[in-house]
C-alpha positions as CSV (number, residue, x, y, z in Angstrom):
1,X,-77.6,-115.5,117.6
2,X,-78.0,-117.7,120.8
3,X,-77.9,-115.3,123.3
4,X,-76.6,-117.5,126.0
5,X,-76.3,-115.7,129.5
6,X,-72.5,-114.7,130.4
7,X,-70.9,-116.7,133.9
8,X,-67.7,-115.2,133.1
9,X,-68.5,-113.0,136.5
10,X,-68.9,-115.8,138.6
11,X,-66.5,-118.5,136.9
12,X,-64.4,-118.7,133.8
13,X,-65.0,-122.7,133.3
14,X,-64.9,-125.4,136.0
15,X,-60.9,-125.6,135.2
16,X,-61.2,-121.6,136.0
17,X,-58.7,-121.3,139.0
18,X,-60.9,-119.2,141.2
19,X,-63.2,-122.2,140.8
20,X,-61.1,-124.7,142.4
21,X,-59.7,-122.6,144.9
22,X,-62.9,-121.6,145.9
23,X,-64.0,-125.2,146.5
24,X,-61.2,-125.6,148.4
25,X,-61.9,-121.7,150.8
26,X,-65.4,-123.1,151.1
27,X,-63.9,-126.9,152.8
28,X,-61.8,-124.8,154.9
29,X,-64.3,-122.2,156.2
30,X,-66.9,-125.6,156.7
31,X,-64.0,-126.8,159.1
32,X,-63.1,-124.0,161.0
33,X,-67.4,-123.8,161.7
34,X,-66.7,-126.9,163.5
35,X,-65.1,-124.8,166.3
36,X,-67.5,-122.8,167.3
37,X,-69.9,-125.5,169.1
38,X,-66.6,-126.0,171.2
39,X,-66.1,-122.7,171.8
40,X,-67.2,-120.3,174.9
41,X,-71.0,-118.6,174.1
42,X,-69.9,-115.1,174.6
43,X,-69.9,-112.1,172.2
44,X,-66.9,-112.1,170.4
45,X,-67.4,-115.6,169.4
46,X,-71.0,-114.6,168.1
47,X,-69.7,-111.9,166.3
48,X,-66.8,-113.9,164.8
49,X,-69.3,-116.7,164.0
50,X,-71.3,-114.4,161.9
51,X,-68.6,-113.1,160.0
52,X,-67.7,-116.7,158.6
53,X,-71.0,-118.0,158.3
54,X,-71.2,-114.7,156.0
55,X,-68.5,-115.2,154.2
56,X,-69.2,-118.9,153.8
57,X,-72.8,-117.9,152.1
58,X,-70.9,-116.2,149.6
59,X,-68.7,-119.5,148.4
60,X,-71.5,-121.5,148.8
61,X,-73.7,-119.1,146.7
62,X,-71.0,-118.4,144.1
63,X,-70.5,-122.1,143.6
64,X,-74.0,-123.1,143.2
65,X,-75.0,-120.5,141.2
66,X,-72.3,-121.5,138.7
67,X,-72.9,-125.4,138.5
68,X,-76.8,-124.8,138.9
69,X,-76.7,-122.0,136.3
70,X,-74.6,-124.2,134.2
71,X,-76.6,-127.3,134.5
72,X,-79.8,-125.4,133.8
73,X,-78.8,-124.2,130.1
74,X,-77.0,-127.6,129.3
75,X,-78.5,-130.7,131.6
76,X,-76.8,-132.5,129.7
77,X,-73.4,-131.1,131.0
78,X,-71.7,-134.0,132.8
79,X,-68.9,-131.9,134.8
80,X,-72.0,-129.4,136.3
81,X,-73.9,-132.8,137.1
82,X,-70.4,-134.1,138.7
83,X,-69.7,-130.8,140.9
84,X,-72.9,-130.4,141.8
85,X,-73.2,-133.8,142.9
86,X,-69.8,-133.0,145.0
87,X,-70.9,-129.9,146.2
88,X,-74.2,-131.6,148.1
89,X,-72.1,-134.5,149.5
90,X,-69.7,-131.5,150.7
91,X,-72.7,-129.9,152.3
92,X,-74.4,-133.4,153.8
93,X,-71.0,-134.4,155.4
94,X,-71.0,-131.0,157.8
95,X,-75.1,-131.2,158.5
96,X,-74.4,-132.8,161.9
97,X,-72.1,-129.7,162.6
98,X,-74.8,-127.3,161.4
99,X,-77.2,-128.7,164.2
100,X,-74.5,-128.2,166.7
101,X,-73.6,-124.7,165.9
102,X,-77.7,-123.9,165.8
103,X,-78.0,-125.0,169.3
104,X,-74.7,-123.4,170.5
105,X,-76.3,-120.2,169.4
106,X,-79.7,-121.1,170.9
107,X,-78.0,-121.0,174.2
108,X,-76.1,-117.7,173.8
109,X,-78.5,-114.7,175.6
110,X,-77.5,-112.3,172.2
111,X,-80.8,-110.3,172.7
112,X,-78.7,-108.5,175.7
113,X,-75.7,-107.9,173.4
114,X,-75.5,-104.2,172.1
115,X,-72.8,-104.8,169.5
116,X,-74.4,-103.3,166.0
117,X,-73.1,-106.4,164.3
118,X,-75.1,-108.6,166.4
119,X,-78.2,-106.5,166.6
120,X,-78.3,-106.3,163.1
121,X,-79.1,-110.1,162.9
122,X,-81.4,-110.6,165.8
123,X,-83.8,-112.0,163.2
124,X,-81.5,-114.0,162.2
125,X,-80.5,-115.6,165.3
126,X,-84.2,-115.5,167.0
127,X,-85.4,-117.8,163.4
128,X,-82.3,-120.3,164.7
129,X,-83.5,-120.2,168.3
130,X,-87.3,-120.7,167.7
131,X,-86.6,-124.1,164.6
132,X,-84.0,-125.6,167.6
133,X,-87.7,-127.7,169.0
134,X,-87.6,-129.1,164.7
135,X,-84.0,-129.9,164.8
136,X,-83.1,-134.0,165.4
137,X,-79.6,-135.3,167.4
138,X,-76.7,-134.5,165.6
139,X,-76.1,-138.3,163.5
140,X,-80.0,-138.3,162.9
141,X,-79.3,-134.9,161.2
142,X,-76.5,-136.0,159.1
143,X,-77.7,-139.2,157.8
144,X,-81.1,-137.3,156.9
145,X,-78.8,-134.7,154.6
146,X,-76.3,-137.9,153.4
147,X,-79.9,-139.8,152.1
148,X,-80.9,-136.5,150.7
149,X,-78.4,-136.4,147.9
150,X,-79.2,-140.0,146.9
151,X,-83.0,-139.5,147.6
152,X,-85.3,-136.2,146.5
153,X,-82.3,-134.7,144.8
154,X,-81.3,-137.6,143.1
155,X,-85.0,-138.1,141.8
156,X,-85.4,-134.3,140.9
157,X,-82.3,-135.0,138.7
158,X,-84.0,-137.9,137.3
159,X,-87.1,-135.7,136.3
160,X,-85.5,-133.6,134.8
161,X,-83.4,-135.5,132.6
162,X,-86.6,-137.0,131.8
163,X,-88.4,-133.5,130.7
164,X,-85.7,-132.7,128.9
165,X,-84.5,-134.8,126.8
166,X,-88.3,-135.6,125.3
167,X,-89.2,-135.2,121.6
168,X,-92.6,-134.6,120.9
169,X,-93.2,-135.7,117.2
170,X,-95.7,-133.0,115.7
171,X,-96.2,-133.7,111.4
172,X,-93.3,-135.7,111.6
173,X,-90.8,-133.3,113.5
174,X,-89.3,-133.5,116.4
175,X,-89.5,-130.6,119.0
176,X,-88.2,-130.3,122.5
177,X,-90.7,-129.7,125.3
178,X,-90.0,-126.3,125.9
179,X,-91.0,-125.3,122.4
180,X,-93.7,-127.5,122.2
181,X,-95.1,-125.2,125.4
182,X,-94.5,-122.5,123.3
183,X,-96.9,-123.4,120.8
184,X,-99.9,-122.8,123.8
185,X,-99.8,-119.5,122.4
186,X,-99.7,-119.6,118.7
187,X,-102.1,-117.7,116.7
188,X,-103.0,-120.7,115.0
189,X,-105.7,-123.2,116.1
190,X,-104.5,-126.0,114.8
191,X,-101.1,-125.6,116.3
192,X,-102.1,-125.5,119.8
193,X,-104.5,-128.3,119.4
194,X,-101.5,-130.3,117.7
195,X,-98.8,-129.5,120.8
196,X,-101.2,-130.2,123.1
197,X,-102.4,-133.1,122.2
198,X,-98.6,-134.3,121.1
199,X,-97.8,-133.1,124.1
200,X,-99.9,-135.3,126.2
201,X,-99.2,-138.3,124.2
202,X,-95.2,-137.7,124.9
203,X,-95.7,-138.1,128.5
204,X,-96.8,-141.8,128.7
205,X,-93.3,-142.6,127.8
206,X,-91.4,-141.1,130.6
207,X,-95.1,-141.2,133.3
208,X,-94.0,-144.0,135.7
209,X,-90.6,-142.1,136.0
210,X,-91.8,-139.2,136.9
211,X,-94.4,-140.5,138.8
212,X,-92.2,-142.3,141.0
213,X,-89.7,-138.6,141.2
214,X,-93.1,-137.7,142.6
215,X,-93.9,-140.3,145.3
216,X,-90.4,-140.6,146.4
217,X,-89.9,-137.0,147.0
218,X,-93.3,-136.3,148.6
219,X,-92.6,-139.7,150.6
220,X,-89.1,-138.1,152.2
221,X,-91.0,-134.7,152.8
222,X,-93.7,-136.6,155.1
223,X,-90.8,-138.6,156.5
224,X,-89.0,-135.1,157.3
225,X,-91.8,-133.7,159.0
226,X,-92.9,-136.5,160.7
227,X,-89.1,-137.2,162.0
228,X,-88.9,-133.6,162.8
229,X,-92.5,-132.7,164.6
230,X,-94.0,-130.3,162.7
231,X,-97.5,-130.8,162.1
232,X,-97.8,-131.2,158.3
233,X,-96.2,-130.3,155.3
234,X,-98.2,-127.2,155.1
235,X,-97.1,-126.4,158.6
236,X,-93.2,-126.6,157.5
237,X,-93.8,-124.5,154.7
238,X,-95.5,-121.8,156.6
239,X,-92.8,-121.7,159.6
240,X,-90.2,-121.7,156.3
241,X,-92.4,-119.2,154.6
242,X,-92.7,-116.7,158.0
243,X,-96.3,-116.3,157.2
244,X,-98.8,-117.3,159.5
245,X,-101.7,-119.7,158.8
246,X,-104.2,-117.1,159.5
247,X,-102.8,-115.0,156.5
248,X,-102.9,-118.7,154.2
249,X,-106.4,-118.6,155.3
250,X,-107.0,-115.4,154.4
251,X,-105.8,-116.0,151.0
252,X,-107.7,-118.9,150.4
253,X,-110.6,-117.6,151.3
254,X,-110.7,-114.9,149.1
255,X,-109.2,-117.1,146.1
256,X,-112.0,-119.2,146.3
257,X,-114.5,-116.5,146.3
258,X,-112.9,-115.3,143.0
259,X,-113.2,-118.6,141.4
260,X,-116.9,-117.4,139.6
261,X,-115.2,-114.1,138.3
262,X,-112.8,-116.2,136.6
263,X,-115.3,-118.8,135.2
264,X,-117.3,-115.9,133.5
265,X,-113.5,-114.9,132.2
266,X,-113.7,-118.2,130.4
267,X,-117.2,-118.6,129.2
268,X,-116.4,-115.4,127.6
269,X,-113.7,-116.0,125.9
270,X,-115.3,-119.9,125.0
271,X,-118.4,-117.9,123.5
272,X,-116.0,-115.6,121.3
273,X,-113.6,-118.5,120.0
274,X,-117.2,-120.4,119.3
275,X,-118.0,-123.1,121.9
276,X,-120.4,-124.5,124.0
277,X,-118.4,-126.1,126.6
278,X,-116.2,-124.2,127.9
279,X,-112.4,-123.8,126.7
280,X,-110.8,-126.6,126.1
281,X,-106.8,-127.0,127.7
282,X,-105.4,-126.1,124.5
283,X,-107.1,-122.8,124.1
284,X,-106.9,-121.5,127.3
285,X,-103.8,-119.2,126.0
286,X,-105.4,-118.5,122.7
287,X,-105.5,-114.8,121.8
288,X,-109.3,-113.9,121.5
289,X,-107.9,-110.9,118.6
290,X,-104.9,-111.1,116.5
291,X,-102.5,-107.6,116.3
292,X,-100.0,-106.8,114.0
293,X,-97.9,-106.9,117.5
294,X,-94.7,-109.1,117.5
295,X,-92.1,-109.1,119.8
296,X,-88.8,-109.9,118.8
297,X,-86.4,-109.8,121.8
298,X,-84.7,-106.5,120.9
299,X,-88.2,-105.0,121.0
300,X,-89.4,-107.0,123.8
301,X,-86.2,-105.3,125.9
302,X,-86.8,-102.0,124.7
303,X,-90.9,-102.3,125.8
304,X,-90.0,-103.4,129.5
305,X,-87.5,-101.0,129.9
306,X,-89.3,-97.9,128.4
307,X,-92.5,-99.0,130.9
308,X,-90.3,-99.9,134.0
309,X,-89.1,-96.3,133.6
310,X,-92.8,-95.2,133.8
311,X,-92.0,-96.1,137.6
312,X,-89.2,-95.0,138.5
313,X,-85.5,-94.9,137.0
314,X,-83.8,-97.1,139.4
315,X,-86.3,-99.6,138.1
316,X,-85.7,-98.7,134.7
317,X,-81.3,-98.3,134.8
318,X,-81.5,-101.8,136.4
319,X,-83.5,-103.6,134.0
320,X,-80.8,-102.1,131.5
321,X,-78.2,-103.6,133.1
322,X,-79.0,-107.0,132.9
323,X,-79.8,-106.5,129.4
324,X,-76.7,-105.0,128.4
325,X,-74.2,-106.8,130.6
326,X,-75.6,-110.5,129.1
327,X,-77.8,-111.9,132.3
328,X,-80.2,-113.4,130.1
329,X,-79.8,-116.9,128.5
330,X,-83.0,-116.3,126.2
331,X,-84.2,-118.4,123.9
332,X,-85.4,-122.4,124.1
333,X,-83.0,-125.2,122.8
334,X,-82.2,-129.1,123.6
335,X,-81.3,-129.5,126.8
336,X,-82.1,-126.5,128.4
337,X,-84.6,-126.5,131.0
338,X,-88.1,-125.1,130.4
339,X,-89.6,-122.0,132.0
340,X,-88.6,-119.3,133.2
341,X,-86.6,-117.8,136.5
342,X,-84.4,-115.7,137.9
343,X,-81.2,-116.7,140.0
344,X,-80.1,-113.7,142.5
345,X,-76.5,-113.4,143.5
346,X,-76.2,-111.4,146.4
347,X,-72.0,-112.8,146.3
348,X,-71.7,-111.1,143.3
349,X,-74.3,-108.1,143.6
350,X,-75.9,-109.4,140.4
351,X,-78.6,-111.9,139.0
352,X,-79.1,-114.2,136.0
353,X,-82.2,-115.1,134.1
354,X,-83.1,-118.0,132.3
355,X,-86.0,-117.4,129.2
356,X,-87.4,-119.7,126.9
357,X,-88.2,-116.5,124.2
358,X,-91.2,-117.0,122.1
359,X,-91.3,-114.0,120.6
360,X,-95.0,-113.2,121.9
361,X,-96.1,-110.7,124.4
362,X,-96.5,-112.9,127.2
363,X,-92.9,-113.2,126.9
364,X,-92.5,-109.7,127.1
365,X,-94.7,-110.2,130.8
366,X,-92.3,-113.3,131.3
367,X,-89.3,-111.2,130.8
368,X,-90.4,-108.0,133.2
369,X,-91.8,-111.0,135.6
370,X,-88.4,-112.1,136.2
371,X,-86.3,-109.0,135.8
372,X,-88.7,-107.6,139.0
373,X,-87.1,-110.4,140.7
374,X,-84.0,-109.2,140.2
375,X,-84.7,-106.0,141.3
376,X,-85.3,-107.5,144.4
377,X,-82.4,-109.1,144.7
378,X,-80.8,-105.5,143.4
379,X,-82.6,-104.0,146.6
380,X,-81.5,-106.4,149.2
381,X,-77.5,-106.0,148.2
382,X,-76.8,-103.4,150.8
383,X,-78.5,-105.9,153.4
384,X,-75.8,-108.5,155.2
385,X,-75.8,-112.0,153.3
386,X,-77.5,-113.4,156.1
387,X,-80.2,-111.1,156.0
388,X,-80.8,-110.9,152.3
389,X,-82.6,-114.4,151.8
390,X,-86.7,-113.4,151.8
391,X,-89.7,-116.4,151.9
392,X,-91.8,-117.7,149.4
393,X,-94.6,-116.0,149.5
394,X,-92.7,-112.4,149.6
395,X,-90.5,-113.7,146.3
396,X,-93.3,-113.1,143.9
397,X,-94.2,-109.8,144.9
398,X,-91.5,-107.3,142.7
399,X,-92.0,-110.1,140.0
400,X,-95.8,-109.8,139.7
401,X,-95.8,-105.9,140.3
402,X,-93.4,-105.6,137.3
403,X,-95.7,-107.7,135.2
404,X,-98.3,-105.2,136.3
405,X,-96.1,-102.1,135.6
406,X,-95.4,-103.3,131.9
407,X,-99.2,-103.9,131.3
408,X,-100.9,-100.8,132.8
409,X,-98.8,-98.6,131.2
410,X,-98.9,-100.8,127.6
411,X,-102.8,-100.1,128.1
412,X,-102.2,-96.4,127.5
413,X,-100.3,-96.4,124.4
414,X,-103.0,-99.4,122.5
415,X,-105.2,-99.1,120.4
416,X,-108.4,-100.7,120.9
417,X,-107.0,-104.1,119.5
418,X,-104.2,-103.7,121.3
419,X,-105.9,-103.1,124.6
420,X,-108.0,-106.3,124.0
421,X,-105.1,-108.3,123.6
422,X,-103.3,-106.9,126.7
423,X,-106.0,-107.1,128.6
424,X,-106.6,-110.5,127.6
425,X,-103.0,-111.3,128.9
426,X,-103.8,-109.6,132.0
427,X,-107.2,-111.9,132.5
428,X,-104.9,-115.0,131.5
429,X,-102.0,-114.4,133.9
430,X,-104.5,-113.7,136.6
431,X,-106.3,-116.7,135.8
432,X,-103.0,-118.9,136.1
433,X,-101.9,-117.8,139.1
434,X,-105.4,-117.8,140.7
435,X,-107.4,-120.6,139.5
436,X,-104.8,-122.7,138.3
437,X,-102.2,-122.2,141.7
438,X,-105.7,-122.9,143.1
439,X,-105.4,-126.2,141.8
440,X,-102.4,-126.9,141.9
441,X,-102.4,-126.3,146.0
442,X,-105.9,-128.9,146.0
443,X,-104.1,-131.0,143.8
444,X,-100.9,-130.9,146.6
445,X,-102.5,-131.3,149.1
446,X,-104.5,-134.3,148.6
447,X,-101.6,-135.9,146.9
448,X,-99.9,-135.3,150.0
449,X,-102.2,-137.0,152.0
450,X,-103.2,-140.1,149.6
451,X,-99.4,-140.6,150.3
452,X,-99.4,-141.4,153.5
453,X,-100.8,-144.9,152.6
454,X,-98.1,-145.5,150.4
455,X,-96.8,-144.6,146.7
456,X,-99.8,-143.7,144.1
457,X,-99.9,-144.8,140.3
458,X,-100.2,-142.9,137.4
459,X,-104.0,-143.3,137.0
460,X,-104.7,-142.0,140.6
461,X,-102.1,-138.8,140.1
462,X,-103.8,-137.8,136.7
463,X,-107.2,-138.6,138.2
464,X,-105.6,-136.3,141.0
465,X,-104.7,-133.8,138.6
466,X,-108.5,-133.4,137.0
467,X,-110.4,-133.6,139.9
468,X,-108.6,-130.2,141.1
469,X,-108.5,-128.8,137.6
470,X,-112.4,-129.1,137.7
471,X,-112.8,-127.6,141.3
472,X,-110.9,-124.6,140.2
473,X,-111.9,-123.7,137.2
474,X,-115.3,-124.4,137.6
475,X,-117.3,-124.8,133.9
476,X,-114.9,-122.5,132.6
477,X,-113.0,-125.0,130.9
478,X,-114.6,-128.0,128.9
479,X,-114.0,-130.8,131.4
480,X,-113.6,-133.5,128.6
481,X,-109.9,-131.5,127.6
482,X,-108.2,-130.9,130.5
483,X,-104.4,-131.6,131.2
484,X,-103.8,-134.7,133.5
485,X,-100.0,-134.1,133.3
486,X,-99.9,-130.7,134.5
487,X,-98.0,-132.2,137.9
488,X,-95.6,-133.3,135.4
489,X,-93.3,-130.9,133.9
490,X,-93.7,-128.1,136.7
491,X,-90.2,-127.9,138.8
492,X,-92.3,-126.7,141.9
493,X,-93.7,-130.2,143.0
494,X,-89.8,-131.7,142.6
495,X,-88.1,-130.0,145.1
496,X,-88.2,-131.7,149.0
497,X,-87.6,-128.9,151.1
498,X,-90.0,-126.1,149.3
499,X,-94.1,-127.8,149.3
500,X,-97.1,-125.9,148.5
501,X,-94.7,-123.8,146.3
502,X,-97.9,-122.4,144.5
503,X,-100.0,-120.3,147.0
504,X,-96.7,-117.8,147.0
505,X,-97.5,-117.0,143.7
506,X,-101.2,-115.9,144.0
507,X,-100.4,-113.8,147.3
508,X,-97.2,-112.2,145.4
509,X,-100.1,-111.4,143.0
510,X,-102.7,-110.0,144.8
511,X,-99.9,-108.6,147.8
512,X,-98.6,-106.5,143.9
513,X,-102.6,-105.6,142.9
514,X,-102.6,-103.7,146.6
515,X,-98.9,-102.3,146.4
516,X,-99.8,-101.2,142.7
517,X,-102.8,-99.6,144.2
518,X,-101.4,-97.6,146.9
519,X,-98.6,-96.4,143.9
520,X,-102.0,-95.1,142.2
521,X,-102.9,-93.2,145.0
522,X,-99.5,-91.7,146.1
523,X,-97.7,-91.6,143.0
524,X,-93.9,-91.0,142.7
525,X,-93.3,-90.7,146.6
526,X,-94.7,-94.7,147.1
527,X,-91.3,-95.9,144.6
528,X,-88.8,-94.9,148.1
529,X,-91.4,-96.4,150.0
530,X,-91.4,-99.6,147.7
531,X,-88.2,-100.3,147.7
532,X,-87.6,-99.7,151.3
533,X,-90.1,-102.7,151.6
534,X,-88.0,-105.5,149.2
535,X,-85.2,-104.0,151.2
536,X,-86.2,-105.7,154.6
537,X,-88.2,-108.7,153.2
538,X,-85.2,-111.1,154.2
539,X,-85.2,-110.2,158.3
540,X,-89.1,-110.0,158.9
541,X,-92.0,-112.2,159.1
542,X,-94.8,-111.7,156.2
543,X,-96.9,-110.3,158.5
544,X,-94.9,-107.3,160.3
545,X,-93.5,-106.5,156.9
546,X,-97.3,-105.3,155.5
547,X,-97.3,-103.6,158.8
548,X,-94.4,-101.8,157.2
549,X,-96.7,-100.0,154.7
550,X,-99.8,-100.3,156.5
551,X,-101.1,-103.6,155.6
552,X,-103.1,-106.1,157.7
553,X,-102.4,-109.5,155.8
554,X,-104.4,-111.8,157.7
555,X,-107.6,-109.4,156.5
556,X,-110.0,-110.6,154.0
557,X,-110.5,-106.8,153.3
558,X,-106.9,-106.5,152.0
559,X,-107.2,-109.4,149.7
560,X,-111.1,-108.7,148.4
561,X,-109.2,-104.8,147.4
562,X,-106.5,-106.5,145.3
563,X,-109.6,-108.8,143.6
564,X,-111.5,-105.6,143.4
565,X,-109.0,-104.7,141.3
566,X,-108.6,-107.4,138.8
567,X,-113.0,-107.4,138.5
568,X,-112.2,-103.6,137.0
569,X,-110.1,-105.2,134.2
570,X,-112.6,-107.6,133.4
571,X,-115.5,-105.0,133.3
572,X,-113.1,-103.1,130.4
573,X,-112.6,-106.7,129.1
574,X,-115.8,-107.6,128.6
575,X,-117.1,-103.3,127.0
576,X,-114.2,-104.3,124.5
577,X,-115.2,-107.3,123.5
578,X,-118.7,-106.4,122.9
579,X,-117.2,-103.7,120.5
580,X,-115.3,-106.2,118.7
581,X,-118.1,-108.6,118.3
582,X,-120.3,-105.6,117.1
């Protein structure tokens, strides 16, 4: 069985009715915003204008969702590539009218405005006020969002028709990418040698086209910023993000400290698979003991919901839900995208999640990574639609603690095998979304700035690619197999509007090992406060939302306890190993 995820609660089809009359609700409510710039700044109009922007989100959201969703599982699917297509232009006809109503509401005084409604999106309204000095003359501003759909979006598109539809030949089969990736953590050596090195082979095929996705899309987002005034890239994405470059500095810092904990991660494992070198790319996921464990999906669903309700039942009776009621679209075929995510639909008071199953453990982590996202969307429903949408670097916070939830609690049930091999998985995910978001942010950001001189060729990405790979990972990893594609396949780098999205996963990661630690310390009563924090992480900045459970973010301290942390897993990690090898 498939096990597709079900739209039916958003659309039937795209000849649904609801579908085109929706299209049709979300023109009209576009026009009637083109009022308000005309209209008298006073407090009913405010009021009135947040209504409709509101329930414009929810067309707009509903719509997306659906085409997106539907383009995701099928990119091959010509109507979603059509209405999605439509939907943008839709979207880039009306940007010049979105700059006017942002600076009509600039010069409304709403702070002295006691009406609830209005108060309740002061945070809102102050974020409009305070991006008015990046916003460009209205006709600037709509041929910027026109170019867009035949620019960045056009060439994200392009990449990932290109990722898709590649067959990777391995002993004379054919295999889409996203099982090919899948093979990184087979039990058997010589498969993952095979799919990597198939893999890497596969991509001189579709390089230059991907390469030039790349340079075109990192070309418009320094032509953005420039045209705009912000500083940098990195500066956009931390006024987008709400986080402060004190806090990215923070991070950093302490990332790059932790960089020799991982190495000795590596070596060890190297040493127990037998080499010298380091690990080479292909055995970085390699399991270092094999179990008896398998993890069909039915078992998979059953782990993550039996160890979410460890937590707390709300936690537990959600993941449920989305189980039961068909969210999931689970396992890899043609055409589908690869990865893994999670799609919030505050419209609907629901999410959907996209797997590529494998049957593993790790896809058991994948599965509870994603599904924490959802609960975050879950917690934000009772929040107003303009209120509900949270930054980057908050997004992978309920993910990662979920992952953390699932494995904690799996450690008490193992057996000494089995406590090896999670913990193994625990040292691996770490190590991904330290050391290699590590490199992937050095990797960025000189990218970024090589760029400024002009489009850069295959050669000088992949040489790109290495060079940060071997910064980050130190001598962990034998530096004659490394992966010069890795900026390839990885959806993060492709989108025009969202750089640097790679530190937000290391500080959801570390901002989990504290939240997780503070759970250890206060026990059932920190679940309320828990969810009382995703509840307000769409009308706060980064910083005054730690503040919310007593957290300094822009503190080294903070980040060296969550570290701490992880270095206690590796001290059991490295006692169990030394019983195996005895």
């Amino acid at each position: 069985m498939e096990k597709k995820w079900n739209l039916d609660d958003l659309y039937k089809s795209f000849e649904d009715k609801s579908f085109i009359n929706d299209i049709d609700e979300m023109k009209k409510k576009l026009k009637g915003l083109r009022e308000y710039p005309l209209l008298e700044r006073n407090e009913e109009n405010l009021v009135f204008y947040l209504k409709d922007e509101s329930e414009l989100n929810d067309y707009m959201e509903k719509l997306f969702a659906y085409v997106s969703l539907t383009m995701n599982a099928d990119t091959t699917n010509h109507q979603a590539i059509q209405y999605y297509s439509m939907l943008e232009n839709i979207l880039a006809n009306e940007a010049d009218v979105r700059s006017q109503i942002e600076k009509w509401i600039s010069g409304i005084e709403f702070e002295r405005y006691e009406n609830d409604y209005i108060q309740e999106h002061l945070f809102y309204l102050n974020e409009i006020r305070e991006n008015q000095q990046y916003l460009l003359d209205d006709a600037s501003e709509k041929v910027l969002a026109a170019m867009k759909t035949t620019g960045s979006s056009a060439w994200s598109k392009y990449k990932d028709q290109l990722i898709s539809s590649m067959n990777i030949i391995i002993d004379n089969k054919e295999y889409p990418l996203t099982e090919v990736l899948n093979m990184a953590y087979s039990k058997d050596k010589d498969i993952r040698k095979k799919a990597y090195e198939a893999e890497v082979k596969a991509y001189i095929d579709v390089e230059n086209g991907i390469a030039s996705a790349l340079n075109a899309i990192k070309g418009e987002a320094l032509t953005i910023v420039k045209l705009r005034g912000y500083p940098s890239v990195l500066d956009r994405t931390l006024i987008d993000s709400r986080m402060s470059r004190k806090t990215l500095e923070a991070l950093l810092e302490t990332v790059k400290k932790a960089l020799p904990l991982f190495e000795k991660y590596f070596l060890l494992k190297a040493k127990y698979l037998g080499y010298s070198k380091g690990l080479p790319w292909y055995d970085i996921y390699a399991p270092i003991i094999e179990t008896n464990s398998h993890y069909p999906y039915e078992k998979g669903c059953d782990f993550v919901v039996k160890q979410f309700n460890h937590f707390s039942k709300n936690l537990g009776d959600y993941a449920k839900i989305a189980i039961e009621n068909e969210w999931i679209d689970v396992y890899p075929r043609k055409g589908k995208v690869g990865g893994a995510f999670c799609h919030n639909l505050h419209c609907i008071k629901e999410s959907r999640f996209l797997l590529n199953y494998g049957n593993e453990f790790s896809d058991v982590i994948t599965m509870a990574h994603e599904l924490g996202h959802g609960f975050h969307g879950h917690c934000l429903n009772e929040q107003r639609a303009l209120n509900s949408d949270y930054p980057m670097p908050i997004a992978e916070t309920a993910s990662t603690f979920c992952e953390t939830i699932v494995k904690k609690a799996a450690l008490k049930e193992a057996s000494k095998e089995e406590q090896l091999m999670i913990l193994e998985n625990e040292l691996s995910d770490c190590a991904q979304v330290i050391v290699d978001i590590y490199s992937r942010f050095l990797f960025e950001s000189r990218f970024i700035e090589k760029r400024k001189n002009g489009p850069l060729s295959v050669d000088e990405i992949k040489d790109l690619m290495i060079d940060a790979q071997k910064e980050a990972y130190l001598n962990g990893l034998d530096h004659d197999v490394l992966h010069p594609y890795m900026w390839t396949w990885k959806p993060h780098y492709y989108e025009v509007d969202y750089a640097f999205y790679n530190f937000p996963y290391a500080f959801g990661l570390l901002l989990s090992k504290g939240l997780y630690g503070m759970y250890l310390k206060e026990g059932s009563s920190f679940c309320e406060k828990y969810e009382k924090l995703l509840s307000i992480t769409g009308k706060m900045s980064i910083e005054d939302i730690g503040k919310e459970v007593g957290i300094d973010l822009t503190s080294i301290n903070f980040w060296q306890n969550s570290i701490d942390m992880i270095e206690e897993d590796m001290k059991l990690f490295e006692k169990l190993l030394r019983e195996i090898e005895k």
